[in-house]
C-alpha positions as CSV (number, residue, x, y, z in Angstrom):
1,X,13.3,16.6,-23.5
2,X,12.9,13.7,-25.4
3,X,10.1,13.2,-28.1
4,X,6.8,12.1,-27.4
5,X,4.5,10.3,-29.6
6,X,1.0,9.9,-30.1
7,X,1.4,6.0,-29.6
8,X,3.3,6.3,-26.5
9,X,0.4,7.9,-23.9
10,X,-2.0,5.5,-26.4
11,X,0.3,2.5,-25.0
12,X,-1.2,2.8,-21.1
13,X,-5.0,2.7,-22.7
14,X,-5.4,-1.1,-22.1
15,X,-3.3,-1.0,-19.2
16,X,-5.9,1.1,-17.3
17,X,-8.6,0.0,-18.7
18,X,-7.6,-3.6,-17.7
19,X,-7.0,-2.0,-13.6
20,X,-10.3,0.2,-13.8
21,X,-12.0,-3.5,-14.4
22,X,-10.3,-4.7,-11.3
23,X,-11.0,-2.1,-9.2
24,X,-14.7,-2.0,-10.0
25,X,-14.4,-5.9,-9.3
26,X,-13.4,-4.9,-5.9
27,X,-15.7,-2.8,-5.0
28,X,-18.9,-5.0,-6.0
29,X,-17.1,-7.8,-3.8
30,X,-16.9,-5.1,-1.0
31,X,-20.6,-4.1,-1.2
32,X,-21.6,-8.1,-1.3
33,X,-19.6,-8.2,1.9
34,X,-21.1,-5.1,3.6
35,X,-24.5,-6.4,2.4
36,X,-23.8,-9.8,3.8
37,X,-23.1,-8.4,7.1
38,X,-25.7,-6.0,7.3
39,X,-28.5,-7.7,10.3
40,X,-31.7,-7.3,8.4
41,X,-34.6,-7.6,10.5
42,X,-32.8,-9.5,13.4
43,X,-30.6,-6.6,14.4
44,X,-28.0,-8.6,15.3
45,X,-24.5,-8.1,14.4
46,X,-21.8,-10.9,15.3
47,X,-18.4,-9.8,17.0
48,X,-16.7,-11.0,13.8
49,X,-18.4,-8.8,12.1
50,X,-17.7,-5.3,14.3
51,X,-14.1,-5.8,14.1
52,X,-14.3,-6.0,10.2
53,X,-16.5,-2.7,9.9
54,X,-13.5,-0.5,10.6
55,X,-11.6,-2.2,7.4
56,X,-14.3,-2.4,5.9
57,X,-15.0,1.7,5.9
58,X,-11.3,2.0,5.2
59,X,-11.1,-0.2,1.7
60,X,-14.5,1.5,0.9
61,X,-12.5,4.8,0.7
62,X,-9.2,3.5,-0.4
63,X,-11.0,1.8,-3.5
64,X,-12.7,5.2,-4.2
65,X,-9.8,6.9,-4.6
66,X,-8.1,4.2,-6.4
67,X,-11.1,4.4,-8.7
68,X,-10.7,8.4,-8.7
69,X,-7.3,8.3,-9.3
70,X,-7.1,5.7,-12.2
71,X,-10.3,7.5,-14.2
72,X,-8.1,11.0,-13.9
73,X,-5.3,8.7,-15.2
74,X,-6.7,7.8,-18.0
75,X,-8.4,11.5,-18.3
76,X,-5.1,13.1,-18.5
77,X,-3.6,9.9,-21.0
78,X,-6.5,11.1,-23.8
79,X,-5.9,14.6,-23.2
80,X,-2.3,14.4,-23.9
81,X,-3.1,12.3,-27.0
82,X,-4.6,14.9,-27.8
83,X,-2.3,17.4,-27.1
84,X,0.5,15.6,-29.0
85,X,-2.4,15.1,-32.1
86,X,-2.0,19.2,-32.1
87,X,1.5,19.1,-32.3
88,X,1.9,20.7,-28.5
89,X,4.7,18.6,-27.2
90,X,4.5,21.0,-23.9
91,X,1.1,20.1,-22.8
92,X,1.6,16.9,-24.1
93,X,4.8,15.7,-21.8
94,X,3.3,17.5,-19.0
95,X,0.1,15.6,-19.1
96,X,1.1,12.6,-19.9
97,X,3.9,13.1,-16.9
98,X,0.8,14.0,-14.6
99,X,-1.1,10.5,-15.5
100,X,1.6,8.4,-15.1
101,X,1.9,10.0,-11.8
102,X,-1.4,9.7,-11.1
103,X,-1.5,5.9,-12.3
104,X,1.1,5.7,-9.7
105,X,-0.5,6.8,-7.0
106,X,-3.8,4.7,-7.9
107,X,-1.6,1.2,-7.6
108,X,0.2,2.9,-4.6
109,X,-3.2,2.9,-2.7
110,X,-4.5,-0.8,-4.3
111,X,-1.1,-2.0,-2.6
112,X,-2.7,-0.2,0.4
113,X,-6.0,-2.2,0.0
114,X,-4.5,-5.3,-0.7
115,X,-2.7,-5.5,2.7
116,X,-6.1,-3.7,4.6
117,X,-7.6,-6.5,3.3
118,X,-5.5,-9.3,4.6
119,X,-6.2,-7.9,7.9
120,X,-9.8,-8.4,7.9
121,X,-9.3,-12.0,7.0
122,X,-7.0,-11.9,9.6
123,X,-9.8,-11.1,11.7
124,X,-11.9,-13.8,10.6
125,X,-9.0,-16.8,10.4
126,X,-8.8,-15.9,14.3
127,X,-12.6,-15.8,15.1
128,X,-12.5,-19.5,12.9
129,X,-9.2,-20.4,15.4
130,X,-11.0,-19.1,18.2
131,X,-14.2,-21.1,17.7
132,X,-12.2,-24.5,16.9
133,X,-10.4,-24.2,20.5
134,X,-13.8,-23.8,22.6
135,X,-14.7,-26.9,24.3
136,X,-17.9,-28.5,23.3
């Protein structure tokens, strides 16, 4: 196994700090949307906007768990700085292992947002397309 340390767990610090940022960013720009949509007094909802919900709901969660999953990541980095500060290279490579892996998995389900996301735009370039081809 090879050696492990204290700077190199210390090395991914900015990294997810820097996609933690993002992925807050993301999710205030999802509740402006949501909040934009929302009727209000009027009650009424345009068709553009009932196709979205379902995308909508899904980068809601998919953004929570990316959140989840980065904040563990960068759990499990400190606490195998700290194992590797008390000279346990064991707990140390095996935690730091675990929060690369869950880093991993936090950009596997952004990747996953990203291209939910294109396909509610998708649904509003159409509606757009849609409106420009009716006769006036």
């Amino acid at each position: 196994m090879p050696t492990l340390n204290l700077t190199t767990p210390a090395l991914l610090f900015p990294a997810i700090s820097l996609v933690l940022l993002a992925y807050g960013n993301r999710f205030l720009a999802l509740g402006q949307i949501v909040r934009q949509l929302h009727p209000g007094e009027s009650g009424h909802v345009t068709d553009t906007a009932l196709r979205q919900l379902p995308s909508l709901r899904l980068r809601i969660e998919l953004v929570k768990y990316m959140q989840s999953l980065g904040a563990l990541a960068f759990l499990l980095c400190a606490l195998a700085m700290l194992a590797l500060y008390f000279d346990n290279e064991i707990w140390g490579h095996a935690l730091f292992g675990i929060s690369i892996a869950s880093l991993s998995g936090s950009l596997l389900l952004s990747l996953a947002e990203i291209l939910v996301s294109t396909k509610a735009l998708g649904v509003v370039l159409e509606d757009i397309e849609r409106q420009q081809k009716l006769p006036e």
